[in-house]
C-alpha positions as CSV (number, residue, x, y, z in Angstrom):
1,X,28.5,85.0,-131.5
2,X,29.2,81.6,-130.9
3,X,32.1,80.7,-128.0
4,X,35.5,80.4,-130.4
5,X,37.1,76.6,-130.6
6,X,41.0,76.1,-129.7
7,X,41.2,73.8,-132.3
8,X,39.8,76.3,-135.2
9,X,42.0,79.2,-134.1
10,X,45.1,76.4,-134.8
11,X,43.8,75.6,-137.7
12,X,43.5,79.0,-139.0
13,X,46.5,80.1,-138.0
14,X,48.1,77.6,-139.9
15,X,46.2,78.7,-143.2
16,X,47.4,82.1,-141.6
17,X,51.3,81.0,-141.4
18,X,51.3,79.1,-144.8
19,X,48.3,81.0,-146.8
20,X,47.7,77.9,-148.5
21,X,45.5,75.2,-147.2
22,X,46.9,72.3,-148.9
23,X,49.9,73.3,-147.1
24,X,48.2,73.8,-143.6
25,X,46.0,70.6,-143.7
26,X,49.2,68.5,-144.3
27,X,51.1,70.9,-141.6
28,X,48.4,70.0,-139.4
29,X,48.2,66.1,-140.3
30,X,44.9,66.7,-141.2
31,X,43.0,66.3,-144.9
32,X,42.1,69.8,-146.7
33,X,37.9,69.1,-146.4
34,X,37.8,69.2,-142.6
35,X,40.4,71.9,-142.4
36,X,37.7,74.3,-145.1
37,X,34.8,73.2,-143.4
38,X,36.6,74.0,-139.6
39,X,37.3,77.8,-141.1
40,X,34.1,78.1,-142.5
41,X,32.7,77.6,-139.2
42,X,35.2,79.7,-137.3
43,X,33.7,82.6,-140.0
44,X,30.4,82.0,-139.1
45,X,31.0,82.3,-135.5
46,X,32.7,85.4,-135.8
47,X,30.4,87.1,-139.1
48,X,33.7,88.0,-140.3
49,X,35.7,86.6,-143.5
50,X,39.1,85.8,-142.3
51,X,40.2,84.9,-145.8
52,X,39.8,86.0,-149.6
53,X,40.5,83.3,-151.7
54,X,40.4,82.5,-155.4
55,X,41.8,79.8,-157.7
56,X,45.2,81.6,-157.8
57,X,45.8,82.5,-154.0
58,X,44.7,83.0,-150.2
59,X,45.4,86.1,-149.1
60,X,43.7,87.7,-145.0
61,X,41.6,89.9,-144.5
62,X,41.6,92.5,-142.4
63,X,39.6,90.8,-139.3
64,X,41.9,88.0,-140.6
65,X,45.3,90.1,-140.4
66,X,43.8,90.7,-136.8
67,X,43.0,88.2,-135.7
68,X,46.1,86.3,-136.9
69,X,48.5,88.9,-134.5
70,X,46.1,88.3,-131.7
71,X,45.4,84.1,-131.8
72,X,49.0,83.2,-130.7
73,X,49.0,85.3,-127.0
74,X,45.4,83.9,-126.8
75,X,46.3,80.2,-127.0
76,X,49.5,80.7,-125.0
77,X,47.7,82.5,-122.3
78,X,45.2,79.3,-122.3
79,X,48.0,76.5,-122.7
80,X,49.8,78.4,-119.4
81,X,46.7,78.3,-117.7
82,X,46.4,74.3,-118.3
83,X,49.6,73.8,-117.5
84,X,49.3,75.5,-114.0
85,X,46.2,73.5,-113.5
86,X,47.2,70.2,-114.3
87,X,50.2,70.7,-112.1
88,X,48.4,72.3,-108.8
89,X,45.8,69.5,-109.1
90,X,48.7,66.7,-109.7
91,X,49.0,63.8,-106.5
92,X,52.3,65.7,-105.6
93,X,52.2,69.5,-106.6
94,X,55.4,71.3,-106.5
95,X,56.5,74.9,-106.6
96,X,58.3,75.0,-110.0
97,X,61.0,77.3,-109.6
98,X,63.5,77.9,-112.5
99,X,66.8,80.0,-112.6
100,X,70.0,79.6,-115.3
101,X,73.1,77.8,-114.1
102,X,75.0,79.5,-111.3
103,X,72.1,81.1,-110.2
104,X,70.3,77.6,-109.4
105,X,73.3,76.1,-107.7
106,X,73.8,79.6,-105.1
107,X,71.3,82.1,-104.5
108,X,68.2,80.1,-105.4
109,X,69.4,77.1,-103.2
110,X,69.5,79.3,-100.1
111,X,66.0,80.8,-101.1
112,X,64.6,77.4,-101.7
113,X,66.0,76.3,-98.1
114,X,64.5,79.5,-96.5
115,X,61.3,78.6,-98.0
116,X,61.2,75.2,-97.2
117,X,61.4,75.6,-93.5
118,X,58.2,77.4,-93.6
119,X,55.4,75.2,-92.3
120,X,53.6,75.1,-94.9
121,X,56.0,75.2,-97.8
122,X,55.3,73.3,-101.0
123,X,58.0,70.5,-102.2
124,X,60.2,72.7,-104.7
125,X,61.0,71.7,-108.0
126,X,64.0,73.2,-109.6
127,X,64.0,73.7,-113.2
128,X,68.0,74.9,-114.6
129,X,67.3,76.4,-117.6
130,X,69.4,78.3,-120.4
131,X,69.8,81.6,-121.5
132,X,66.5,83.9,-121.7
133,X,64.6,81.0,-120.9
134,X,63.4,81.6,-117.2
135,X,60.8,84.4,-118.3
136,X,58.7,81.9,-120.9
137,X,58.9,79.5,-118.8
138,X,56.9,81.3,-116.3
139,X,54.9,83.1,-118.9
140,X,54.0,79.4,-120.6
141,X,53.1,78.0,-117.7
142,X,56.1,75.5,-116.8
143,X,57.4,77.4,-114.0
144,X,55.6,79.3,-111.2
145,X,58.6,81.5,-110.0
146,X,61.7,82.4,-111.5
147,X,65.0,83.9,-111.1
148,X,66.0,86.4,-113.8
149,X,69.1,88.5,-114.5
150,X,70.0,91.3,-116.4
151,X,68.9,92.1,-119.2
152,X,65.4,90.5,-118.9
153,X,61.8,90.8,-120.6
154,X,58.9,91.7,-118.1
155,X,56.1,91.6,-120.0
156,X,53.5,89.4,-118.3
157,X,55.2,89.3,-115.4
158,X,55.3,91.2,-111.9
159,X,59.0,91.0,-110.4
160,X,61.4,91.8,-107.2
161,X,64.9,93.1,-107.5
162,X,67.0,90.9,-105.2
163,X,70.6,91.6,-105.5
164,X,72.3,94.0,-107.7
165,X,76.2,94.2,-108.2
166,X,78.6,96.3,-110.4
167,X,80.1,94.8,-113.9
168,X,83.3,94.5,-114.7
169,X,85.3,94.4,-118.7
170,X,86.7,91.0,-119.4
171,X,89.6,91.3,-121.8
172,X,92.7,89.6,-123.0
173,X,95.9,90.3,-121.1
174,X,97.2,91.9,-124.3
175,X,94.5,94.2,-125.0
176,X,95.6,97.9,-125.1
177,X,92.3,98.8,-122.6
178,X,93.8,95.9,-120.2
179,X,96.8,98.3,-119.5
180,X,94.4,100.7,-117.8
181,X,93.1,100.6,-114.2
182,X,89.3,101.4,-115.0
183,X,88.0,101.8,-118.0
184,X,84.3,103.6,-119.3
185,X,81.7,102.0,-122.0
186,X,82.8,104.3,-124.2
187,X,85.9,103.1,-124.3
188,X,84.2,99.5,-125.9
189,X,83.3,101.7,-129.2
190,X,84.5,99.5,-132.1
191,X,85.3,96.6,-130.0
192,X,83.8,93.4,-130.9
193,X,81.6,92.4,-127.9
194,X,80.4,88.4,-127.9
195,X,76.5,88.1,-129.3
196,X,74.0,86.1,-126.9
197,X,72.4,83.6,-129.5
198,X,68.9,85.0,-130.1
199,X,69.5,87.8,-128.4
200,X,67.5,91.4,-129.1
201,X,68.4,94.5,-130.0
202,X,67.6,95.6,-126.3
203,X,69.7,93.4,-124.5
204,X,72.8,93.4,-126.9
205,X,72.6,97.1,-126.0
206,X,73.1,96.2,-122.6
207,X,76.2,93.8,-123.0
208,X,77.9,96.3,-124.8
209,X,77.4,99.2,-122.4
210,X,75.4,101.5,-124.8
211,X,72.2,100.7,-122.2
212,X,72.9,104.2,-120.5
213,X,73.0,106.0,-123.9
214,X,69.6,105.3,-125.1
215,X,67.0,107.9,-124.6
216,X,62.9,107.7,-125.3
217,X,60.5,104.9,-124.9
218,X,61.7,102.3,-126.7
219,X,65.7,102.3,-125.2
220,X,66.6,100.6,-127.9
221,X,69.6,101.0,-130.2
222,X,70.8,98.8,-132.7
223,X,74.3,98.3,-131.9
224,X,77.0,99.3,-134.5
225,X,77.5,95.9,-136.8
226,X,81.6,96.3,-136.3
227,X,80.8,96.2,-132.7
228,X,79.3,92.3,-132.8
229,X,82.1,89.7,-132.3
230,X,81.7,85.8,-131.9
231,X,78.0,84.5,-130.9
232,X,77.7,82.8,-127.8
233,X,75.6,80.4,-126.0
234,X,76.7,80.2,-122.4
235,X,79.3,81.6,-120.1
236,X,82.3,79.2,-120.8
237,X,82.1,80.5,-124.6
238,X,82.2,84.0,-123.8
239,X,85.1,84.0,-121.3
240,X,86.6,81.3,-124.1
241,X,86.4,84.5,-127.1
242,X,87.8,86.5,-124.8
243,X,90.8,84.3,-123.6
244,X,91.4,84.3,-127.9
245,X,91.1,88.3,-127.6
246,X,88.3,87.6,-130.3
247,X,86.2,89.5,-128.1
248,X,85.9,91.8,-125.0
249,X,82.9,91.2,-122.5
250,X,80.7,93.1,-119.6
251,X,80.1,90.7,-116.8
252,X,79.3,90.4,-113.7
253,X,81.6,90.8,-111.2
254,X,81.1,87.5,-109.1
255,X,81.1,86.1,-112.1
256,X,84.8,87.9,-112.5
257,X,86.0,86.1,-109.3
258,X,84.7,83.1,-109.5
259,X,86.9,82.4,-112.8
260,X,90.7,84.1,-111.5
261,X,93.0,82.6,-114.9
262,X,95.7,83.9,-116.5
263,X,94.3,84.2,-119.7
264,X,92.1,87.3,-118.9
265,X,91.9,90.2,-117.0
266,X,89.3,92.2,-115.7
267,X,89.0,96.2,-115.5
268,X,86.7,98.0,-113.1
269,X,84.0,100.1,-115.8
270,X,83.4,103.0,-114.0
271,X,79.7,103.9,-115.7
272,X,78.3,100.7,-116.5
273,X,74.6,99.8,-115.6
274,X,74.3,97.3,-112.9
275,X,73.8,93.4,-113.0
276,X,70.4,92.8,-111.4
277,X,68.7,89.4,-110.2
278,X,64.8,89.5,-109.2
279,X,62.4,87.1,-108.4
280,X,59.4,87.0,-111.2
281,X,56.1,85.7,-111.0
282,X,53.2,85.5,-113.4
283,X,51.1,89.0,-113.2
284,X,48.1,88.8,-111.3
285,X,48.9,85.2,-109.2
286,X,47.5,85.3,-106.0
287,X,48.8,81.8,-105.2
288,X,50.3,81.4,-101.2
289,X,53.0,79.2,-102.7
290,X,54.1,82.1,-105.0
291,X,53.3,84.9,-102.5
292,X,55.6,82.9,-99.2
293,X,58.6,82.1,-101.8
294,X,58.7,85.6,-103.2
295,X,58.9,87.0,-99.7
296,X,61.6,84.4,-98.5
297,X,63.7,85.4,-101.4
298,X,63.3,89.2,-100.4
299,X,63.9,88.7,-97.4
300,X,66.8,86.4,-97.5
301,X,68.5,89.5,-99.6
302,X,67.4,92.6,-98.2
303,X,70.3,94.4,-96.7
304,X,72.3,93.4,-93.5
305,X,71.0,89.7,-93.9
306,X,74.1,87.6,-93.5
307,X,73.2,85.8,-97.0
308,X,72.5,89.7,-98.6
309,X,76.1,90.0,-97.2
310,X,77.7,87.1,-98.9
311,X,76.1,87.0,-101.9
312,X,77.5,90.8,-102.1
């Protein structure tokens, strides 16, 4: 078998995606011809058909139904690995570190500074990024280390717990739960909890407090439609829903006292899963930039370090 092209697995997965090639070539910005001949020859390479086709339709086949689920990880694996080259061989490489607001401006700031006064510590680039963002990032090749924080996707990635602190209920004043000194996540059944925008099933579990009710590999329920209240984007809009009492929320505590108003109280929730931040790095990097960040971060955190302590 002839080596496989990056440019014909694009072009078949956009036949793939569209299962029309008139459709793909002018997806592409390409004329139809080139974009036949350029499957035909990723066929040949492969002594597979990829495609049935007739005068009606294009439908895959089943090397082509394969192929199509396997293509996208392949090229993003390879476009990560560019990435990561390009930037180590740059003038002025940089350790691309990338956390979500809050995050960047505290804890990361006094791991970068840690690191830094190493000898031979790598300028640090700092990359603020948004909700469920840090993980790709690192998995795509933009960022070499990242911050993450409950709930967040591992896959492709080999991670560090570095702090982990209780969660609290944010509520209105005149919620009925707000009259009570603690409260359990049972208690949140029927209440409508703010949605993450594109959030999964997985981690809306987790905001609501059914995380420590699912059983079995998966640990996934799909949460109760009467429980989803507004959709959110960042944490100003979630403690804004629940200021209306359109909503009430699980967060963190430190994120609880570091936004004291009179428009919400918090409650102590007695049996909810903690709020975790670890340090992530791609699986399998052997890089000494990665390796002395990731143990200035641990070590910066581990218990009875005066930073451990006040970040507690």
């Amino acid at each position: 078998m002839d080596d496989v092209e990056v440019r014909e697995l694009r072009y078949f997965l956009a036949v793939a995606a569209t299962l029309n090639f008139s459709r793909a070539a002018e997806r592409l910005g390409i004329a139809q011809p080139p974009l036949s001949r350029a499957i035909r020859q990723l066929e040949s390479r492969l002594d597979v058909r990829l495609f049935e086709r007739d005068t009606r339709r294009v439908t895959l086949t089943p090397a082509g139904q394969t192929l199509s689920e396997a293509a996208p990880a392949a090229l993003a694996v390879l476009a990560a690995a560019v990435r990561r080259a390009q930037r180590a061989g740059s003038v002025l490489p940089s350790l691309v570190v990338t956390a979500k607001p809050g995050i960047a401006s505290g804890l990361l700031q006094q791991i970068v500074a840690s690191y830094t006064a190493l000898p031979d510590a790598m300028p640090v680039e700092i990359a603020v990024s948004g909700y469920r963002q840090q993980a790709d990032m690192v998995r795509d090749g933009r960022a070499d280390v990242a911050l993450l924080s409950s709930p967040y996707d591992e896959r492709g990635l080999e991670s560090e717990p570095l702090t982990s602190e209780p969660r609290v209920a944010a509520l209105s004043p005149d919620h009925p739960l707000a009259r009570r000194n603690t409260l359990r996540c049972k208690d949140f059944d029927r209440e409508p909890i703010p949605r993450w925008t594109g959030s999964t099933s997985e981690e809306r579990s987790y905001w609501s407090g059914q995380d420590r009710e699912l059983s079995g590999p998966s640990r996934v329920r799909h949460p109760n439609t009467e429980r989803q209240g507004p959709e959110v984007n960042n944490e100003t809009e979630l403690l804004e829903v629940v200021s209306l009492a359109q909503a009430i929320a699980l967060i963190p505590a430190s994120l609880a006292r570091r936004n004291a108003r009179p428009d919400i109280v918090y409650r102590p929730v007695h049996d909810a899963s903690p709020y975790v931040i670890a340090v992530a790095w791609p699986e399998g990097a052997r890089a000494s930039s990665i390796a002395a960040f990731v143990r200035a971060a641990v070590d910066l955190t581990s218990p009875g370090s005066r930073a451990a302590q006040a970040i507690g």
